[in-house]
N, C-alpha and C positions, 0 to 999 in steps of 0.2 A: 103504026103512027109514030112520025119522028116529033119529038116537044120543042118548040125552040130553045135555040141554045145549048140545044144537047147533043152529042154527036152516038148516041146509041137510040137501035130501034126500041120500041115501048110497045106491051100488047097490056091493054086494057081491059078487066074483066070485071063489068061492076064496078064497087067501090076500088077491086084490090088492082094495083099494078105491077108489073113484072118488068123489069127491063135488061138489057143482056149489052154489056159495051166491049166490044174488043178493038184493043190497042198493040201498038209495037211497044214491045219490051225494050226498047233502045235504051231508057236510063238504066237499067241494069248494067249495061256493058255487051250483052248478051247482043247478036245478030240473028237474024230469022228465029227470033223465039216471040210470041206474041202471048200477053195477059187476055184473060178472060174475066171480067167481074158478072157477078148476076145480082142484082138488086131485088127485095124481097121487102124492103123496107116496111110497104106500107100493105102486107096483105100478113093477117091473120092466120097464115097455115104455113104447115112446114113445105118443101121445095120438093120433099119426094114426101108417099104418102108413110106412114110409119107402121110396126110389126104392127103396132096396137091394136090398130083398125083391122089387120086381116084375123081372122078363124083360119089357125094350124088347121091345113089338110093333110091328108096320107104322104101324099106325094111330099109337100116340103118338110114332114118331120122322119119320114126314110130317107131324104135327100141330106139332110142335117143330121142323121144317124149313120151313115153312111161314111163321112165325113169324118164326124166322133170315134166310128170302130177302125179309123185307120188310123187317127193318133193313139187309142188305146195298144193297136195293134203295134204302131212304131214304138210306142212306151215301153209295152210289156213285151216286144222281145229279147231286151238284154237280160230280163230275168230268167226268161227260158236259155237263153247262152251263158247265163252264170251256170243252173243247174246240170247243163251238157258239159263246161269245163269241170265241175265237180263232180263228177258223173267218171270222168276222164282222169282225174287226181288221184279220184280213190280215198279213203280214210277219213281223215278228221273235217276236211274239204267237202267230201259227202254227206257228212253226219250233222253237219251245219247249213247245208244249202234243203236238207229231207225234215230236217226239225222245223226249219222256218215252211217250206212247202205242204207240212205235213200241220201245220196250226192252220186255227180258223182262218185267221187273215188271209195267209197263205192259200187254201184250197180258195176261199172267195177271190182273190187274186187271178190265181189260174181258173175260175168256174166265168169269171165274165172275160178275160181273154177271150176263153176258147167258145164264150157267146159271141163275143167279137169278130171272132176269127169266119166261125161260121156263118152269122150273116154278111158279113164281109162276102165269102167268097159268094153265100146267094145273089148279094143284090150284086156282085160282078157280071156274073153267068147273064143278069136280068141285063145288064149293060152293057153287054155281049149279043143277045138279041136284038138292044134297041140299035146296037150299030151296027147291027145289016139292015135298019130302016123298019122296023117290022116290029109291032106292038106298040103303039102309039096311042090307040085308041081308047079313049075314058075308061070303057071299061075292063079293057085289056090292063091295060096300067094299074088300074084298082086290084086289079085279078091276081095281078101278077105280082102287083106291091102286100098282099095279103100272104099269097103262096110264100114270097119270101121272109116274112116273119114266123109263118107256123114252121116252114122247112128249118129254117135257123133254131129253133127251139126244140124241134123236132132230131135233131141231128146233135144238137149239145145235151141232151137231157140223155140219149140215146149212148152217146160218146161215155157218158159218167156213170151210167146204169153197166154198160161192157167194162169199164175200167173199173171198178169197186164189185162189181160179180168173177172178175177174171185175177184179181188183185192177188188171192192165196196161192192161185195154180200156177 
């Protein structure tokens, strides 16, 4: 529905209206660039729906996990290349980068990395599957978004249990 005097379409819904105008961007200066406005004015809701309303599923908080262990992972590797150059220096360079690695902070530091690191590469492998087309299905997905958090758990707890049993030898 166009309103007179208006040069944008109108969709009417109920009380609420939505209207959408595009225009050339001529007064900018700018050529083939065209403004977009969307009017909202007179309706009560926001323009998309918001987190609020949805219930976190599996799928969008490993997808948002996912996401997170790759900035942990980009974070925390300069700390692992700090302790390989000190590693390499030898001496007083060692015994400072093993004191800070060897305190609480430190092992927690490196104990969720290396959470990171391995569900990281599980839910890769998992995205590795989906891009040959293959696992898409509700319950597949579920299946497979489950298997990726126990195997990640599984594998880091596994990882710390061989390095603190193996640590004297």
């Amino acid at each position: 529905m166009v309103r007179p005097g208006r040069n944008r379409p109108v969709t009417e819904t109920g009380s609420e209206t939505v209207g959408v105008r595009i225009s050339s961007a001529s007064d900018t200066g700018l050529s083939n660039h065209w403004r977009i406005e969307v009017s909202n004015a007179n309706a009560n809701r926001p323009l998309s729906p918001h987190l609020q309303i949805y219930r976190p599923q599996l799928t969008s908080i490993l997808s948002i996990a996912h996401r997170a262990t790759g900035v942990l992972l980009t974070v925390g590797t300069p700390l692992l290349v700090w302790w390989f150059v000190a590693v390499a220096r030898g001496g007083e360079s060692f015994v400072r980068a093993q004191a800070f690695f060897g305190s609480a902070f430190g092992r927690l530091l490196v104990f969720l990395w290396s959470l990171a690191l391995f569900y990281h590469l599980c839910n890769g492998v998992r995205h590795l599957v989906w891009d040959s087309g293959k696992g898409f299905e509700i319950d597949t997905v579920y299946r497979t978004g489950w298997t990726v958090v126990i195997a990640s758990l599984v594998l880091t707890l596994t990882s710390w249990v061989l390095a603190y049993a193996l640590r004297g030898a």
